[in-house]
N, C-alpha and C positions, 0 to 999 in steps of 0.2 A: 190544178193540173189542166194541161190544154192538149189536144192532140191535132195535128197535120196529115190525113194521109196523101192528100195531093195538092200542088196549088193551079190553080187557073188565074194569069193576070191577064189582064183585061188589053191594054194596050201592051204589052212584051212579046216576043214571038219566042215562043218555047221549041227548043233546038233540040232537045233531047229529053227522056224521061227514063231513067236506070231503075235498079231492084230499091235506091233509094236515095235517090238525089234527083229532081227536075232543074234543069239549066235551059236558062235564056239567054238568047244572043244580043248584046248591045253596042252590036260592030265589033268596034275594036276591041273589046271587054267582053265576059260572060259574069251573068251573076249564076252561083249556085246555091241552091235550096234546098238545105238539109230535111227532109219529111221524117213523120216517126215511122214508116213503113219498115219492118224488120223481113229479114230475109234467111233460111236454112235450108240446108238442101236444096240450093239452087229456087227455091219458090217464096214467093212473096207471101206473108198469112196478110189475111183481108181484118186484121186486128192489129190499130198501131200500136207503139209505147209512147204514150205520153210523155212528150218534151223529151224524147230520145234523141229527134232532131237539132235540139237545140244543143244538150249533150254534146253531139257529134263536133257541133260548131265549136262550141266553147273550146271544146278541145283541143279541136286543129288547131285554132288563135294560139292557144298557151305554146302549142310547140310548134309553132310557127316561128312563135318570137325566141322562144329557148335555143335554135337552133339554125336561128338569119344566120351566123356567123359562121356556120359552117358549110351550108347548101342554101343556095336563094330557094326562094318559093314561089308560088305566082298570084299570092295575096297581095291585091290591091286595099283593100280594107273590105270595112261592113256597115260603112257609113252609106245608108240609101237615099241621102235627100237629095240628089240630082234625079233622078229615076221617076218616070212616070206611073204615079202608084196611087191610088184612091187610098183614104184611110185606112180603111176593112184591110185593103192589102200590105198597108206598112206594119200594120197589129199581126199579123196574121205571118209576115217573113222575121219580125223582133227577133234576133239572136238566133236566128237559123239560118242565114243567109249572108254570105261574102260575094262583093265583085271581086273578081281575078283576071290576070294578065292571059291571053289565048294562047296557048302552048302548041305544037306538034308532038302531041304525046307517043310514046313508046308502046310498042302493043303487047305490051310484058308488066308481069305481078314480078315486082322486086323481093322476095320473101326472106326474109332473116329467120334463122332456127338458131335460138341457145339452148332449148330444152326437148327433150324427148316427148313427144306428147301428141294426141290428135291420129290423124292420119300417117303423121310421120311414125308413133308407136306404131301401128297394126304393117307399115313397109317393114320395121327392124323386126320385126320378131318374123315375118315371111323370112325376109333376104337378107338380113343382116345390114341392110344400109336406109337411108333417107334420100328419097328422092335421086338415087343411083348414087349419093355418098355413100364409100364403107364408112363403117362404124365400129368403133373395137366391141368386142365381143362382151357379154353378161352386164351391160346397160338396164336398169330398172326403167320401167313406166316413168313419166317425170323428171330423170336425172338429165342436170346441169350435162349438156356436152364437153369433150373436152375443149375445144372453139365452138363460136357462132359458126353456119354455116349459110350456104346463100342457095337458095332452091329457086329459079326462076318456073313463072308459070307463063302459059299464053292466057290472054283476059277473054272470059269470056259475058256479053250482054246477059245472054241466055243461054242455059243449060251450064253444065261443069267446064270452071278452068283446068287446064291440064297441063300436068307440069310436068315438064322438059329439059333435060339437060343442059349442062352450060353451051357443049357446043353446037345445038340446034338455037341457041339464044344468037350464038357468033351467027350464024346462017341467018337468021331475021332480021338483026340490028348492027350489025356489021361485030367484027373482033375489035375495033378499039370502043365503041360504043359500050359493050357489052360486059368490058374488064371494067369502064370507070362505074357503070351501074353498081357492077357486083361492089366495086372497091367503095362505091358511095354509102350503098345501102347497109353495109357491115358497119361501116362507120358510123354513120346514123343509129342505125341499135346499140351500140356500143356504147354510145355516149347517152341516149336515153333510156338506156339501160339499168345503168350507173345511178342516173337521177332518181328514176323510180326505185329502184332498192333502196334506195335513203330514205325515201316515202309509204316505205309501207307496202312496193308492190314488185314481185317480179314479171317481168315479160318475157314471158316464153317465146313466142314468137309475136313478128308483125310484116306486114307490106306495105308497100309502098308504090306509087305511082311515078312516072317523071314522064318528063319532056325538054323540049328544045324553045328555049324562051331569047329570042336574038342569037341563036347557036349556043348558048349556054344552058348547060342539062342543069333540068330545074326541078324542085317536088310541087308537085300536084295534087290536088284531087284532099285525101283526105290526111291526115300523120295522127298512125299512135292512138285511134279511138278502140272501142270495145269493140266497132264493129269489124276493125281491121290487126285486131291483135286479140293476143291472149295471156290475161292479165290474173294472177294468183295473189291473193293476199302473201305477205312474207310467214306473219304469225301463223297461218294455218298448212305453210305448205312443207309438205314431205314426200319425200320421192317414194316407189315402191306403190305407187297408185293413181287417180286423175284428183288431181288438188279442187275445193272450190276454188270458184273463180267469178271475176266482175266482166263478165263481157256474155255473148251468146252461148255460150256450154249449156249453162242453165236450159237455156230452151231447145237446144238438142236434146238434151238427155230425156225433156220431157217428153218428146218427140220420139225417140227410141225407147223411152220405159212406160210411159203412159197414154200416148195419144191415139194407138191403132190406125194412125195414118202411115199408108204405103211408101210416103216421099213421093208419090209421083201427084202432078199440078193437077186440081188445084188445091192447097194447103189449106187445112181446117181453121176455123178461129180458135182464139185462144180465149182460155180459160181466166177468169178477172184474178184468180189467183198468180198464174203463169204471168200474166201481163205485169201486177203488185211487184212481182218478184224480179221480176226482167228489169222494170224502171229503176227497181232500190239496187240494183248491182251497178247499172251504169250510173246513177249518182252518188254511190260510194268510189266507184274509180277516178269520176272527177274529181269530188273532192279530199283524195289522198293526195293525186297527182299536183294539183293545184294551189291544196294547201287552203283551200279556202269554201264553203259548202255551196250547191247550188241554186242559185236564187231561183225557187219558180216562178 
């Protein structure tokens, strides 16, 4: 096992640094850098998961390519040997790292809901609805919706995103911008939806990123990982409760049952157990997803 919490390259000028991706600018190009840094409650724990980053990559790759033919992306590949990189540093970004096409991203979480669950359970049983959707009435914890629904958030660096109605979405991104997002992003779930229930896994929910790549809305950033979805084995899941799950639950729940941390910054380290247990979740979701186990 190997862990990343940051990188520092020598000759690259680093453009940015998120809850858990550093990105460099190489003009026309960005490379990005998957790290294992995990993130909950808006805070970063000072304990990574091991090859989570790389996880993350592998991932995007797989449905990048599952889904060229429906939505471009702005993968350029992961091939780094044009790139000014000392050895240390080509060992060190191995399978965690993509150049990508520079986008004018959207400043909106594209969120797909098939399933009842999360934050969206604790809105329905207040109000009856998700994210200002009604919702018919006597919904279990976990239950399949009757459709997907599309919950736009605003993104936020730091602190909590907040999510926004469709027609404060029309206000930020314009109304035609904002129909084909919505109409993209259901579509998008929909279809790798489908894929993963053949595999062994439901997706309750996930988001999504886009942008404007030559005027064509494009996906970005990350598609479909544990850190950006919520992912239930098939065999184990039943409605009427919170299913396990291959993605961050796990480390919430520790979080809210065991950790006596307030949620407010800075986030405690994690426990080698918690970490054990975080790693084996996201590399059982790749390799259901994928079909194929992950090399470490």
């Amino acid at each position: 096992m190997s862990a990343v919490f940051e990188t520092r390259l020598a000759r690259l000028p680093l453009l940015a640094r998120g809850k858990v991706r550093d990105v460099y600018d190489l003009g026309q190009r960005l490379l990005i850098v998957a790290t294992d840094r995990i993130s909950a409650f808006d805070a970063v724990f000072p304990t990574p998961i091991p090859d989570k980053g790389r996880v993350l990559t592998q991932l995007s790759l797989f449905w990048f390519t599952e889904l060229a033919s429906q939505v471009p992306n702005h993968l350029i590949g992961e091939d780094l040997a044009g790139l000014d990189l000392d050895p240390a540093e080509r060992t060190m970004l191995a399978g965690r790292a993509m150049v990508v096409k520079k986008a004018k991203v959207f400043p909106i979480e594209c969120v797909a809901r098939g399933y009842l669950a999360g934050s969206g359970w604790k809105e329905y049983r207040a109000r009856g609805s998700v994210c200002g959707v009604a919702l018919p009435q006597g919904l279990r914890e976990a239950d399949r919706l009757p459709e997907p629904i599309f919950t736009p958030a605003t993104k936020a660096e730091t602190g909590h995103d907040e999510n926004i109605p469709f027609a404060r979405m029309e206000q930020i991104v314009g109304a035609g911008p904002a129909a084909a997002l919505r109409a993209q992003t259901l579509q998008i779930y929909a279809r790798a939806a489908a894929l993963a229930l053949a595999r062994g896994i439901v997706i309750a929910d996930t988001k999504f990123e886009f942008g404007l790549v030559e005027g064509r809305i494009t996906l970005v950033d990350e598609a479909l990982t544990p850190d950006s979805s919520r992912f239930w084995p098939v065999d184990a899941y039943r409605p009427g409760g919170s299913p396990p799950s291959f993605d961050k639950q796990y480390l919430r729940d520790w979080v809210e049952r065991s950790s006596g941390w307030n949620k407010e910054p800075p986030a405690p380290p994690l426990p080698a157990e918690v970490v054990q247990a975080t790693r084996e979740r996201y590399l059982e979701a790749f390799a259901r997803l994928t079909g194929r186990p992950f090399a470490a």
